[in-house]
C-alpha positions, 0 to 999 in steps of 0.5 A, a space after each residue: 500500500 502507499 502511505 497516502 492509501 495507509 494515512 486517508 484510512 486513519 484519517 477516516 478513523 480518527 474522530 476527535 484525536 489530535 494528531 503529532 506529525 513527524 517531519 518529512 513524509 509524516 506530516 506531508 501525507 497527512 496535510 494532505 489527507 486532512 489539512 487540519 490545524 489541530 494536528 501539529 507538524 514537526 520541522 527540524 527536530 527529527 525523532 522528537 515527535 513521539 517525545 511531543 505526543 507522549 507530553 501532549 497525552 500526558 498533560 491532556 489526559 481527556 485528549 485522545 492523542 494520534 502519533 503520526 510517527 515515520 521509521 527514519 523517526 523512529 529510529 532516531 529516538 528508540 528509546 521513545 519507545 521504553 518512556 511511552 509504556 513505562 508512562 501507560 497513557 491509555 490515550 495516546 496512539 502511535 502510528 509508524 509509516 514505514 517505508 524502510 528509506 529515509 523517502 524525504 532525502 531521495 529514498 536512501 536506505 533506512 539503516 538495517 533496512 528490511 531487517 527490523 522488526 518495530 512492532 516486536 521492539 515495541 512488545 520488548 519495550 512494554 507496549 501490550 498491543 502492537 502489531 504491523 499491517 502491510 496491506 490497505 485491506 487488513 489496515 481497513 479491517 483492524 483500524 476500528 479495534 485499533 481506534 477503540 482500543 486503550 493505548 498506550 498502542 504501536 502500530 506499524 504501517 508497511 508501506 512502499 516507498 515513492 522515489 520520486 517523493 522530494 522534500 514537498 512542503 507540508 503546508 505553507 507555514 511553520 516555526 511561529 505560525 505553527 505554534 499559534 494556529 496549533 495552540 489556539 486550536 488546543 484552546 478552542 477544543 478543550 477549553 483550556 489556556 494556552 496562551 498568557 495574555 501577552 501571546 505566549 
């Protein structure tokens, strides 16, 4: 399956989650799916994404939390995997679209390519589901469980990987802009402050 297949099945999934989108590949696939300003799209911290979506859960406990993470990600940041079961947020969700190269940089190979297995790294680290899906109709079979279940959860999304994919925008903000159209969107749906009276 292609990765926007494997992302517009999420998309139709994911209710009133907020999605953290790893940058790259991640979070292109996902603008374009969905265009939504409450989900929040990393640049330039490569592997932190999950770091962000497990606080965002963490702080926000009545949120259901979606990370839209990528392998190259991932792997940045392995050790995301032991913080998130070891903190057991029964809201966060965690998505790993893997293409097994690193797609945004001309497809080069991810390291250890087609040799690991995330999904069983994840059981190692303590998550109680995790699983991969390599194929759009299994995806759309299991994504109503998955959706329902209790988190913390890992699922794994092989997907194929698209060479002639190069570093297309995302959309067309972020830094600054980023943060506000994301925290004003948090303020609108929780009813929370996030934002003091000076703007930050």
């Amino acid at each position: 399956m292609k990765a926007r297949e494997a992302v517009e099945v999420l998309a139709q999934h994911r209710g009133d989650a907020v999605a953290v989108c790893a940058l790259g590949m991640a979070a292109n696939e996902w603008w374009g799916a969905t265009h939504s300003e409450d989900s929040f799209y990393m640049h330039g911290a490569m592997g932190f994404a999950a770091s962000f979506a497990l606080g965002l859960a963490i702080s926000l406990p009545r949120a259901n939390v979606w990370l839209i993470n990528a392998d190259g990600s991932l792997c940045m940041n392995l050790g995301c995997l032991l913080t998130e079961a070891s903190q057991q947020a029964r809201n966060l969700k965690h998505f790993v679209i893997d293409n097994q190269v690193y797609q945004t940089v001309g497809a080069l190979p991810m390291v250890n390519q087609g040799r690991t297995d995330y999904a069983a790294i994840a059981r190692g680290a303590g998550f109680a589901h995790a699983r991969t899906i390599d194929n759009l109709e299994d995806l759309k079979q299991q994504m109503p469980a998955i959706a329902a279940e209790d988190g913390p959860t890992f699922t794994v999304l092989r997907v194929t990987a698209e060479v002639g994919f190069l570093r297309t925008p995302p959309m067309t903000y972020e830094g600054p802009e980023m943060k506000y159209r994301f925290g004003r969107a948090m303020e609108k749906k929780f009813d929370i402050t996030v934002f003091g009276p000076q703007g930050y």
